[in-house]
C-alpha positions in Angstrom: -70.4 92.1 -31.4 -67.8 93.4 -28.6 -65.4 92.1 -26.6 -66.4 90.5 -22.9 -65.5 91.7 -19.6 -63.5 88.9 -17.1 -66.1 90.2 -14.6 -68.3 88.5 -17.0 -66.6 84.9 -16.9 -65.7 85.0 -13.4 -69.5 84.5 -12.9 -70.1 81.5 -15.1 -69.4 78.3 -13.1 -67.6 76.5 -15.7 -64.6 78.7 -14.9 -64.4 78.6 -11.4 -61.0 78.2 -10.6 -59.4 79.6 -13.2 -56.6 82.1 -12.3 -57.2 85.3 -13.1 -55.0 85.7 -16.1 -56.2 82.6 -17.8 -60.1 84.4 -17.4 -58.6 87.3 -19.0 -57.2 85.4 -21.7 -60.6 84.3 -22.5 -62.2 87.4 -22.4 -59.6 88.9 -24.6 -61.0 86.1 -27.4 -64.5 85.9 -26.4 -67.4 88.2 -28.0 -70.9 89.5 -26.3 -74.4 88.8 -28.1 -77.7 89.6 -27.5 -80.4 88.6 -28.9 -84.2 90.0 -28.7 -86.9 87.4 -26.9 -88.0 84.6 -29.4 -85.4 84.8 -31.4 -83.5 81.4 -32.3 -79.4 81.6 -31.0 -78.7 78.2 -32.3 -80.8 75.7 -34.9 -81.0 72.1 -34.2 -78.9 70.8 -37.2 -76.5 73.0 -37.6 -72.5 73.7 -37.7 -71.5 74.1 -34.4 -68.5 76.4 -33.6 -69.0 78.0 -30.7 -69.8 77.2 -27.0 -72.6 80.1 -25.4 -72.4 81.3 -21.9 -75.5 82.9 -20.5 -75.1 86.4 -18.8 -78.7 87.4 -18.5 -81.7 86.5 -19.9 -83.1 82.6 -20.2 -83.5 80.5 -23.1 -85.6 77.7 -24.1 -83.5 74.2 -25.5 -86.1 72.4 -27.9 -86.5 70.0 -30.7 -88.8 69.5 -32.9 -90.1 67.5 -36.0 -90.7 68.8 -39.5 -94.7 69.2 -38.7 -93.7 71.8 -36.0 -94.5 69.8 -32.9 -91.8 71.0 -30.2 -91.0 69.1 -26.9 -88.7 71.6 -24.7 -85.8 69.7 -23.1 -84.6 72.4 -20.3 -85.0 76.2 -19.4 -81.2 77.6 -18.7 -80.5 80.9 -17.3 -77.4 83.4 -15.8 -74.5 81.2 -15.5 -75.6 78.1 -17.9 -74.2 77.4 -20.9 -74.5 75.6 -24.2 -73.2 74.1 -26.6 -70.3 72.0 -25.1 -71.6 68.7 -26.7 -70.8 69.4 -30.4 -67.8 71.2 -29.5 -66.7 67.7 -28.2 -68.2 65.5 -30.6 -67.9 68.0 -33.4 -71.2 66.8 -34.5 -74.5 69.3 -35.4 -76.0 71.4 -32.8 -78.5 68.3 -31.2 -81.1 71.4 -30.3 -82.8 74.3 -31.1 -82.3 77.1 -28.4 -84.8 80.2 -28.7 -84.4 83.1 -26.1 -87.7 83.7 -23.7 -86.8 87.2 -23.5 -83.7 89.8 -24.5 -80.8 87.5 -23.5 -77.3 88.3 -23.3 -74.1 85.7 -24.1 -70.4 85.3 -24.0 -69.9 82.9 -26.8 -66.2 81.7 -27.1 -65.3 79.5 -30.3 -64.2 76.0 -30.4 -60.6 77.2 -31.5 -60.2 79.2 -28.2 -62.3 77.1 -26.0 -60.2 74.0 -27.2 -56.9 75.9 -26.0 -58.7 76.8 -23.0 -59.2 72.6 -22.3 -56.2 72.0 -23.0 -54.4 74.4 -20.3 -57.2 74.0 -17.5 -58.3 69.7 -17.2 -60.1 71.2 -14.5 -62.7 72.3 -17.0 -63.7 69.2 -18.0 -64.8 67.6 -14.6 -67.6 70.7 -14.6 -68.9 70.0 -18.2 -69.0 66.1 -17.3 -71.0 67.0 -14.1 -73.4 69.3 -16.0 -73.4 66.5 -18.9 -74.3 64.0 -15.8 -77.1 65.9 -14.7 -78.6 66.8 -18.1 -78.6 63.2 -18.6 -80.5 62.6 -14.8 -82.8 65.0 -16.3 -83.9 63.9 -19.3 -84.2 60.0 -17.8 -86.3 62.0 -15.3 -88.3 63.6 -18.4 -88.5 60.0 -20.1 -89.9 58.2 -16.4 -92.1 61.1 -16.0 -93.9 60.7 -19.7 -94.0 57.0 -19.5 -95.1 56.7 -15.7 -97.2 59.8 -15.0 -100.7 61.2 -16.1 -100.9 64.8 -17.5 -101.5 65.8 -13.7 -98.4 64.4 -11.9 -96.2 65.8 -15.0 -97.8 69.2 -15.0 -97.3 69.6 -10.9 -94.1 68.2 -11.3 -92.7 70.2 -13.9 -93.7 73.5 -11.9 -91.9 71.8 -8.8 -89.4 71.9 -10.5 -88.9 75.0 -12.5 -90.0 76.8 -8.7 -87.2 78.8 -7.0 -87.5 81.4 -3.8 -88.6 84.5 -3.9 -89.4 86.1 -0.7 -90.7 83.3 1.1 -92.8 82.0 -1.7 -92.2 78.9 -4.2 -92.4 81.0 -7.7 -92.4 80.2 -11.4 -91.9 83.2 -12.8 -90.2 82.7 -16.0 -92.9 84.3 -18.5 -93.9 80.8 -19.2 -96.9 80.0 -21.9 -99.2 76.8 -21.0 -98.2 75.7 -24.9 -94.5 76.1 -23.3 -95.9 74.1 -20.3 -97.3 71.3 -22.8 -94.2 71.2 -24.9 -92.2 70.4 -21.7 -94.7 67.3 -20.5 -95.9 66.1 -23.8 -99.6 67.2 -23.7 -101.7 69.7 -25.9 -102.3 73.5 -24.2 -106.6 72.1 -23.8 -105.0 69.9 -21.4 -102.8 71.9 -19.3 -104.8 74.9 -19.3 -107.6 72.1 -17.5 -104.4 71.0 -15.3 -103.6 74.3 -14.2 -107.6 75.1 -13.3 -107.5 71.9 -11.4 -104.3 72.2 -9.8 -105.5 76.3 -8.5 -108.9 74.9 -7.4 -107.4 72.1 -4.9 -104.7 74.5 -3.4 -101.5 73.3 -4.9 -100.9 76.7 -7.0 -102.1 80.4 -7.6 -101.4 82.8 -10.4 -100.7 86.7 -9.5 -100.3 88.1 -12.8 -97.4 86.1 -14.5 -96.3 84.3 -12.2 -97.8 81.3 -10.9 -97.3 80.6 -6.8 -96.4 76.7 -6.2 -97.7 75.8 -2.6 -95.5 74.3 0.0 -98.1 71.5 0.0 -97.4 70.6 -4.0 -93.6 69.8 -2.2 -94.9 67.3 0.5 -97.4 65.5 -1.6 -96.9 62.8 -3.6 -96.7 64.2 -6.8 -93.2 63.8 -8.1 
């Protein structure tokens, strides 16, 4: 492990604001680590010491039972984190986080990031507005399971994963349909059949990896 440059943190969201020596000050404490894709950064269960801050790369936040059936809470990228919660809590790590391809963190322990809090309040409004919207999106997750069909939570999901790239509406996050069935809660039979359906009426293509969400998926009445 090495140490991180402030160029590093300045990026992250969680420290905007900060004045320029306290960044430094953080960087000075902070290491880098990368990890390979697949392999597992944190294991649901465990000690937690440490607070991750994503640089490049995106991971996959997860749970699972002791018969290996997974249901994957969120997709983070550059400039998320994780976490925050059993640094605050001091409880076990509440997730499993595997890395969807060679990732790369600034990971700050609870020691240093405690100091941090204590000098910078600031800091705490942003992890209660990203704790705020994780929660949103998990009672979104929860409304989506009890209210939809396979369909709606398929379409939905993709909506929602979507961002721009050149003009087009693209998932393009290397994503397997048993990752797609472990976010919506359906078996990879099913949402390979979703998927056929879903390309045959319009609403997506696939060009290699990526898979195209149509601006008609957005104005229907899917989500």
């Amino acid at each position: 492990m090495t140490q991180v440059s402030p160029i590093l943190l300045r990026n992250v969201p969680l420290f905007a604001g900060l004045e320029n020596e306290e960044i430094d000050k953080l960087a000075a404490v902070a290491t880098v680590r990368t990890f390979a894709k697949h392999a597992v950064v944190i294991r649901e269960g465990e000690h937690a010491d440490s607070i991750y801050l994503i640089n490049s790369g995106k991971v996959k936040v997860l749970i699972g039972d002791s018969e290996g059936h997974e249901v994957i809470l969120s997709i983070l990228g550059p400039g998320d984190y994780f976490g925050e919660m059993s640094l605050i809590d001091s409880q076990p790590r509440s997730a499993t986080v595997v890395s969807m391809e060679p990732v790369h963190f600034a990971v700050i322990t609870k020691s240093d990031f405690d100091r941090c809090l204590a000098h910078n309040p600031r800091i705490v409004t942003h992890i209660m507005v990203e704790l705020a919207k994780r929660l949103r999106s998990a009672n979104s997750k929860i409304e989506g399971l009890a209210l939809m069909d396979v369909h709606g939570r398929v379409a939905r999901t993709l909506i929602q994963l979507a961002e721009l790239h050149n003009g087009e509406m693209v998932v393009d996050q290397s994503l397997s349909q048993q990752d797609i069935a472990n976010m919506v809660g359906a078996s990879r039979e099913m949402v390979s059949r979703t998927l056929r359906d879903l390309s045959a009426n319009g609403f997506i293509h696939v060009e290699g990896k990526k898979i195209v969400v149509s601006h008609r998926t957005f104005s229907s009445k899917l989500d």
